[in-house]
N, C-alpha and C positions, 0 to 999 in steps of 0.2 A: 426394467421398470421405468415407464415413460412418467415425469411429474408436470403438472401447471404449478408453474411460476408465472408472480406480476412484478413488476418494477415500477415504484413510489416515485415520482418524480424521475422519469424519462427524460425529459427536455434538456440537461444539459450534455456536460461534453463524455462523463460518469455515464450516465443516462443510457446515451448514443453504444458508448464502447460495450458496455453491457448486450444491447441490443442486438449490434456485429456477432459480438459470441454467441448469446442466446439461440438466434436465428437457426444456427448452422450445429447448436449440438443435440448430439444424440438424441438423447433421453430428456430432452426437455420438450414440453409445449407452452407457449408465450400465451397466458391468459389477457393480460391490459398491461396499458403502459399509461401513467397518470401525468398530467399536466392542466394546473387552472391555468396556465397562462394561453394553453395552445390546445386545450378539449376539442373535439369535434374536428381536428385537423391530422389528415395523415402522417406518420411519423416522418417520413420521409422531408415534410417540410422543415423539422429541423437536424434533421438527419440525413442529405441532400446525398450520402454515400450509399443508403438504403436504396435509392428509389429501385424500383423494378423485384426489391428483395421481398417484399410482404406488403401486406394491405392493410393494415393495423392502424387505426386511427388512436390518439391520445383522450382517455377518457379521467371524466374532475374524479377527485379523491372522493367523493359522497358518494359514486357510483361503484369505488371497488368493493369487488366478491372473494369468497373465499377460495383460499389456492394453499399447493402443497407448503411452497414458501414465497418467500416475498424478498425482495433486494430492495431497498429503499436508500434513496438518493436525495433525499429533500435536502434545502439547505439547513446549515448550522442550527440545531436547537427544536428544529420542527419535528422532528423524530422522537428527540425523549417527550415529548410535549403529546408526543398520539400514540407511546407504545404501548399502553393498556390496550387498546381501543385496534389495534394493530397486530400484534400478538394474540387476537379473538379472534383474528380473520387465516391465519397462518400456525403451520406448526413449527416452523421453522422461520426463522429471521437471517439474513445478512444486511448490515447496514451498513454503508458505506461512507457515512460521516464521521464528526468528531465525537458524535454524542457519549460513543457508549465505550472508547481507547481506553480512557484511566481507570483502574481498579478505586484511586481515590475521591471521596467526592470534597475533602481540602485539597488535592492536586488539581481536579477539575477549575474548583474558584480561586486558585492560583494561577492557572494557565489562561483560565479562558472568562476572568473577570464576575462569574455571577455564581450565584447558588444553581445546583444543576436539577432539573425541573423535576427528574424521577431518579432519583439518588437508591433507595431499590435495585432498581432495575441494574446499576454498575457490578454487582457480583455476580450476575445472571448472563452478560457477554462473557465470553472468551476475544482475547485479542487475535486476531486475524491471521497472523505472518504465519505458514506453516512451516517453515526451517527452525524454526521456534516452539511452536505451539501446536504440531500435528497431532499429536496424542489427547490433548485437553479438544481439539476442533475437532475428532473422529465422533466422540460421541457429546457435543456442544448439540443443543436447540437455537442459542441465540450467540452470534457472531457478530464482532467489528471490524468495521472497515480498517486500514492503514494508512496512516499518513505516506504521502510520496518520500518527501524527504526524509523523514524516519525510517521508512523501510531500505531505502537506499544507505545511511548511515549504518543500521543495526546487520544488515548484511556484510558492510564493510568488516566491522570490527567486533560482528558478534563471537567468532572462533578464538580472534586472543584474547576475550575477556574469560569464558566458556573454558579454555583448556588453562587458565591462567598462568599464561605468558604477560601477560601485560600486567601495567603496574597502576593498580587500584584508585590508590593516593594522588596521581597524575592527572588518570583520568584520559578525555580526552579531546582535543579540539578541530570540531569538524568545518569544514567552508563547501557549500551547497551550492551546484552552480542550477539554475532552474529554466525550462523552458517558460513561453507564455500561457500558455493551456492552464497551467497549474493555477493560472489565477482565476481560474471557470470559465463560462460561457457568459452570453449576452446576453445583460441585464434582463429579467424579469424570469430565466430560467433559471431551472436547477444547476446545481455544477458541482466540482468535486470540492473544491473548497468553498463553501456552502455560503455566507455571509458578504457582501459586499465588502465591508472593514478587512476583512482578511486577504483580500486579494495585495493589502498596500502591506501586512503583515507576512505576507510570504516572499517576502524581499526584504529581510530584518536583517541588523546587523548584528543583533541581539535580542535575547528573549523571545526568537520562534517557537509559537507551541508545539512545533513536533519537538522539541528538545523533549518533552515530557514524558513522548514514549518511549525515544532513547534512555529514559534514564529506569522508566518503568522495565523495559526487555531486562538493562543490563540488572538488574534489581534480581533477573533470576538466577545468575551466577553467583550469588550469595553476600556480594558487596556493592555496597553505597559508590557508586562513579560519578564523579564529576563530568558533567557535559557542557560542554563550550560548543553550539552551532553559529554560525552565522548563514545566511542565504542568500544567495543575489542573483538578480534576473541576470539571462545572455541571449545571445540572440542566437532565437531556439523555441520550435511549438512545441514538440514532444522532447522531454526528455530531463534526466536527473542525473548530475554527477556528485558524487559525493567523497574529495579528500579530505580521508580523515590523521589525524596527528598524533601518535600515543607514541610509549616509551616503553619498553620492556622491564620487568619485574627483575630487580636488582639480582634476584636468588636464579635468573630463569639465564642471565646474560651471557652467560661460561658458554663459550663455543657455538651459541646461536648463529647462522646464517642463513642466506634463502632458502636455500634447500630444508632448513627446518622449517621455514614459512611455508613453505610448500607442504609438507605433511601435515602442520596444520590446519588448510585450509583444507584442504582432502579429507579428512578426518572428519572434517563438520560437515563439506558439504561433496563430497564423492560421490555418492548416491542420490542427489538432489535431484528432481528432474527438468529444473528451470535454473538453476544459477552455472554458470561457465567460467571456470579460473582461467582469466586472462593476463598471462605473464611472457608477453615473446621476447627471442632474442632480437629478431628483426623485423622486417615487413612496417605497415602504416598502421596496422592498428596490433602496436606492442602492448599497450593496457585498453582497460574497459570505455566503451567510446558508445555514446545513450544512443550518438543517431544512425548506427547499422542494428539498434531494438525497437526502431519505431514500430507499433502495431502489437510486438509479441510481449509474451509473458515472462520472457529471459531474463535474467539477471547475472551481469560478469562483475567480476569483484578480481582483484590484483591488490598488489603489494610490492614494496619493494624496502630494503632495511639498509640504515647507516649505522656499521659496526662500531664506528669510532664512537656515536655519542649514545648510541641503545635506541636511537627512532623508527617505528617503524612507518611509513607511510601507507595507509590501507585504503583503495579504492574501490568504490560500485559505481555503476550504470543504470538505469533504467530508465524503461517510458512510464513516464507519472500516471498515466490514465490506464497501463495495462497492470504491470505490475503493480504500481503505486497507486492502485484503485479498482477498477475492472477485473482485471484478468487474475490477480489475487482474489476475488470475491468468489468466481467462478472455482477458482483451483479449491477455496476454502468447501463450496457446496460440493463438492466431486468428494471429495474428505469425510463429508455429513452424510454423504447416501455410501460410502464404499464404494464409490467407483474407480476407475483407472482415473489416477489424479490430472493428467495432462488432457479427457476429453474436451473436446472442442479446444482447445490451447496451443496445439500443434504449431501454428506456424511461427517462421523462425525470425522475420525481420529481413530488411529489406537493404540489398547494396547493389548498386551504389546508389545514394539518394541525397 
């Protein structure tokens, strides 16, 4: 079953990565690609890795037609603001912004300062991550996007909150190292973090709103966790590292060592077909390392524990614009129609680079 799919705001870096996958999978055909900034202009113009791949020119938003689904990319706020109007042109939705992550609409104006435009609409997404949420996205019509950095953290430390090894009350405190990509593209285009303001908020030392959906995920393991993120740029396009800092649950500490960390991270994610437990004894890359992921969909996650004080240190990797946007949205639609979850996702990432 071949479907038309269009994607709402093309033009930035989201936009692009989408486009690379679309192009090349299976059972899709690329209806339009929207841009007011860049209409009437071949994608390839801001897509410069396209060229020779397709002929598609970017057409304004008044112009789109109806299609199977729709991937929308707009920035920050534009999305809840046209999904009546969006949702009549589509029967399925992925949106790749912040609009539609919190199930709350007092966590929304907590996190993201304003009342949120179609408050509705928040119990009708499913959250995006499928290591999480495969079951709720198999049979979901309307899906959100993922924060980079929350998908990276929730990866990290979702199995010892999930098998409760980790100790609730503690919580836990994450430091995000980030490439530059994360902060969008060039002004006037779409991007993944949608908002101008946001790009100087995604280098926080405090109060990043991905903390929101870290605290949302952990929320389904049954307890209230405290989350401590901080974020900070490095130098670096693609790519998320996320150490994170918890302590193990007082009742859980009798005789824990790696080797139990190892079964629990197998446990959760054995049968994954994109996250890799990266724990070597030796070689260069012993833990999870973003930039042999640039381009693909992988996700490594590692750990390592200090028996003396009960810390566990729990690490992810990823490329912010595949997994942490793109290639998550793809994996999420592969999920929605029943398909083998990894089409078009395949490739592995690139070394040396």
């Amino acid at each position: 079953m071949t479907i038309r799919v269009s994607i709402v705001g093309g033009s930035g870096y989201a936009g692009g990565e989408l486009l690379r996958l679309l192009l090349f999978h299976p059972e899709v055909e690329i209806a339009q690609v929207t841009s007011e900034s860049a209409a009437g202009r071949f994608v390839h113009s801001r897509h410069p890795n396209l060229r020779s791949c397709t002929r598609l020119k970017f057409s304004p938003l008044e112009s789109l037609e109806p299609c199977d689904l729709l991937f929308i990319a707009l920035p920050h706020g534009e999305a809840a603001r046209r999904v009546d109007h969006l949702a009549g042109l589509a029967d399925r939705i992925v949106d790749l912004s912040a609009d539609f992550r919190l199930r709350s609409p007092a966590a929304y104006v907590r996190w993201y300062g304003a009342e949120h435009p179609a408050p509705d609409w928040l119990a009708r997404f499913v959250y995006g991550l499928p290591e999480v949420n495969r079951s709720q996205i198999s049979g979901a019509r309307y899906v959100s996007g993922v924060g980079c950095n929350a998908t990276a953290t929730n990866l990290a430390v979702w199995p010892l909150f999930s098998s409760g090894l980790a100790d609730t009350e503690r919580g836990v405190i994450v430091e995000v190292k980030a490439g530059s990509s994360e902060g969008g593209a060039t002004a006037g285009s779409s991007s993944h973090h949608p908002d101008r303001s946001h790009v100087v908020r995604s280098y926080a030392p405090t109060g990043h709103r991905h903390t929101a959906e870290v605290m949302q995920v952990l929320e389904g393991t049954g307890a209230s966790v405290p989350v401590h993120m901080s974020v900070t740029s490095v130098e670096l396009v693609r790519g998320v590292l996320a150490t994170a800092h918890l302590f193990v649950a007082p009742k859980q500490r009798e005789g824990l060592d790696v080797m139990g960390l190892w079964k629990t991270y197998r446990q959760s994610y054995g049968e994954e077909p994109f996250v890799r437990i990266v724990r070597e004894k030796q070689g260069n890359y012993r833990y999870p390392e973003p930039k042999i992921l640039a381009g693909s969909n992988y996700a490594e996650v590692g750990f390592d524990y200090d028996a003396d004080t009960g810390r566990i240190v729990a690490i992810a990797a990823i490329d912010n614009l595949m997994k942490g946007a793109a290639g998550t949205a793809v994996q999420c639609m592969n999920i929605m129609y029943g398909w083998d979850e990894t089409l078009g996702l395949g490739f592995p990432g690139l070394h040396p680079i």
